[in-house]
N, C-alpha and C positions, 0 to 999 in steps of 0.2 A: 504494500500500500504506500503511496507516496504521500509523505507528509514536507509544509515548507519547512525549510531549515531556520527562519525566521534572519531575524540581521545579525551580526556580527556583537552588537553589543552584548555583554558580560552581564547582567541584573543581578547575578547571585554571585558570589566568589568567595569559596570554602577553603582556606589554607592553612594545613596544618594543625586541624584540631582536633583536639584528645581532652576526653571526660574521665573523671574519676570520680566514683562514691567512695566516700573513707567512713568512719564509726569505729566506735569502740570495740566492734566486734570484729569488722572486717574491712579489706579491703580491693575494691573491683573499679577496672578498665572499663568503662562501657564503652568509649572509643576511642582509637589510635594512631592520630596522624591520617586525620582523613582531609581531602583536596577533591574538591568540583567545581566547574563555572556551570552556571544556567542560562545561555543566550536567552535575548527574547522572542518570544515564539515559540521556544524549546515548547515539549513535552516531556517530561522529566520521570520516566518510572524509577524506583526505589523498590528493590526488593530485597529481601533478607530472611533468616526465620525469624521465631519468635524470641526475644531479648539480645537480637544483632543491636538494637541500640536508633533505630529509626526513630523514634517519638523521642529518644535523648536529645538526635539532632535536630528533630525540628522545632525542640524548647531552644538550643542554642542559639537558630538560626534568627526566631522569636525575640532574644532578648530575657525570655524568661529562668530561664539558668545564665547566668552571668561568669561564672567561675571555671570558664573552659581555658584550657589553652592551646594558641593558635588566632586569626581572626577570621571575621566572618563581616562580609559587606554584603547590605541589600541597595541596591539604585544608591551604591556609591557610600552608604552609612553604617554607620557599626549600630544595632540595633538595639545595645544598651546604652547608646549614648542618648540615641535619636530616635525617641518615641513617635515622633510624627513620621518617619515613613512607613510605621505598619498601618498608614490610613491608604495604605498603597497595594497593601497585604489582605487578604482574605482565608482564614484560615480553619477550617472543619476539621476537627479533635477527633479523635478514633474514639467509637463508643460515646457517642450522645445520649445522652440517657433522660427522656422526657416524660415527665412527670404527665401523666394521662388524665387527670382533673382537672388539670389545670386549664384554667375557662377561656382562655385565648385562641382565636378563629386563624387560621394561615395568612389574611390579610393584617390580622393586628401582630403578630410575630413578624412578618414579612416588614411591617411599619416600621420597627426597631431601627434597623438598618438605616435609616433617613436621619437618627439622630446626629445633630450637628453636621447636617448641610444645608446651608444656610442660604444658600444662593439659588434654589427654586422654592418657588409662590409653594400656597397649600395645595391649589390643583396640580400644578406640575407634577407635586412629590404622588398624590394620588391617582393621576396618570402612570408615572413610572412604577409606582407598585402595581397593579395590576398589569404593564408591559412582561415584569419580573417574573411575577407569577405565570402568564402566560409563557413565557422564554421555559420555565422549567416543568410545563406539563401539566401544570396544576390549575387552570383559572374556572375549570366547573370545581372546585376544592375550596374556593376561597374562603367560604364563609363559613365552613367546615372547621370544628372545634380540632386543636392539635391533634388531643388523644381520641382522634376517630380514624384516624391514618396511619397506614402501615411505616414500616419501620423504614423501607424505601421512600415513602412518600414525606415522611419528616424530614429524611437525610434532604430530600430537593426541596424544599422549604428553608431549611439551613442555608442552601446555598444561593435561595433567591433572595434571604436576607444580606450573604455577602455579598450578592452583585449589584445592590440597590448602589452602593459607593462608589462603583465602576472600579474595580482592584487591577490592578496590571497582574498581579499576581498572586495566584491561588493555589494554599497548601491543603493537600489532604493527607489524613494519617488514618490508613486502612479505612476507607467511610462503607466499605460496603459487606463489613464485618456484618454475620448473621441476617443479611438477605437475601431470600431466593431469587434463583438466575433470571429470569425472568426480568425482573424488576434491577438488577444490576443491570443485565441489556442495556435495559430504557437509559438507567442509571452514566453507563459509558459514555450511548451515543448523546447523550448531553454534553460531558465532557468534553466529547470530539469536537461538537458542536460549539459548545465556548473557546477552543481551540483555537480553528479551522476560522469560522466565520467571527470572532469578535476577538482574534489574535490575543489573548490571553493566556499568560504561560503559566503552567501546570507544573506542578511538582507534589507527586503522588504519589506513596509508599502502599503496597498490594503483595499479596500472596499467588492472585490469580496470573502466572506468568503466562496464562491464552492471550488472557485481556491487555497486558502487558504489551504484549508481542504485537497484538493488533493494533495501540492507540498510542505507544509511547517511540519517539524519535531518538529519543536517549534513553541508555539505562544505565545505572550503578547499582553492584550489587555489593554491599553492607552485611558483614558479620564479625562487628567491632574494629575492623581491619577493612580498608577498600579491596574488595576480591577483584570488581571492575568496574572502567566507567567510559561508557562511548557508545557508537551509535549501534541503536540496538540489532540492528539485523549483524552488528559486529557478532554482537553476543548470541541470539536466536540461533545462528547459522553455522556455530563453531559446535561439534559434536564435544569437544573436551573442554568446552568454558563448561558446557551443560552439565557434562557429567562430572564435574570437577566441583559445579556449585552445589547440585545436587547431593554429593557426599559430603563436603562442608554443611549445608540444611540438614543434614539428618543426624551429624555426629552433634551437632548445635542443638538440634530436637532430645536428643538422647539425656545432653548433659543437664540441658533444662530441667528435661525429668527429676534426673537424681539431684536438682539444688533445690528441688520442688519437695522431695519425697524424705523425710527429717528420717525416718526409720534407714536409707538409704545406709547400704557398711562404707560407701564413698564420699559419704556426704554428713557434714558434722551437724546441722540444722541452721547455720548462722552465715549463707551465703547469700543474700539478697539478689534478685532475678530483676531485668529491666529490660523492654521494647524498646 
């Protein structure tokens, strides 16, 4: 599938960064001298197993862990200094977890997203939410209370609240954890869709290396260490990255386990596990 290469410029530029958790009980790598740029336009897959350290980096990348070392520039800023360019940022958290009572309609969650823009009228911003909504599949949804929609259908919700700001760039962390394919589908070709037609770069951490293979221009594959990073039919197409990542994923699976499993004879109970 051909995807644009988008331009030359750099938006993201990851050099040389390594996480550590320390405590009195232990102490752990989450990541190690890791380096990526994300041109714009990129589509950026991320994949790795479970506790490669993905949602580590994209608290760093965030600003919201501060204590890495290495740095990390978005549109040219270090994002602990410079809180105003995550108004640039869009960012959907792995595992949303929405409270189903709770009495707000997809139009009035979708509204959120308009706080502090200040530069369209009251009709505009109620024009452009209902555009939003429409963009993401939802506008016979509108008036439909959050917790009546599926877990797919919240996730595009989410994300019609971050495009209400127009973000240059959109991070997701596994968003399509515990829905069925079906509604990933839908879920992707959205994706592509903000891509493709509204040049918005993607950077999106997933397990489903299909989905992967199909929508992402770039990949890096992440298991606290860069295993790799470039374009993806580099990776798709090489028999021994595959097979090479794939036994990295399962001996990473395995160990999980036993940091997981306190009874384990390998494992002392006091090793903390991190995505």
């Amino acid at each position: 599938m051909q995807i644009a290469e988008g331009s030359t410029t750099a938006i993201v530029d990851v050099k040389n960064v390594s996480y550590s958790y320390n405590n009195s009980f232990s102490s752990s790598i989450i990541l190690n001298d890791i380096s990526f740029k994300v041109k714009e336009g990129d589509f950026l897959g991320i994949i790795g197993p479970n506790g490669a350290g993905k949602t580590t980096l994209f608290q760093c990348m965030l600003g919201l862990l501060k204590d890495y070392d290495g740095e990390i520039t978005i549109f040219g800023e270090d994002t602990r200094r410079n809180k105003l360019v995550l108004k640039k940022i869009a960012y959907i958290r792995q595992k949303n977890f929405i409270d189903r009572s709770f009495p707000a309609t997809v139009n009035e969650i979708v509204s959120l997203g308009t706080v502090g823009i200040k530069a369209l009228s009251k009709e505009k911003k109620e024009d452009k939410i209902l555009s939003v909504i429409e963009s993401v599949g939802l506008f016979e949804y509108r008036n439909k209370r959050i917790g009546q929609l599926s877990g797919g259908q919240q996730q595009r919700v989410l994300i019609a609240k971050a495009l209400i700001a127009d973000p240059a760039l959109l991070i997701l962390d596994e968003p399509t954890t515990g829905i069925d394919q079906s509604t990933q589908d839908r879920f992707y070709a959205l994706l592509k869709s903000l891509n493709h037609e509204k040049n918005i770069t993607i950077i999106w951490s997933s397990h489903d290396l299909g989905a992967v293979n199909k929508l992402a221009n770039k990949v890096a594959c992440i298991n606290k260490n860069m295993f790799f990073h470039g374009n993806a039919y580099e990776f798709f197409e090489n028999e021994k990255l595959l097979k090479a990542y794939s036994e990295s994923a399962m001996q990473a699976h395995m160990q999980l386990h036993l940091n997981k499993n306190p009874n384990s004879s390998n494992n002392n109970g006091n090793n903390p596990t991190y995505s």
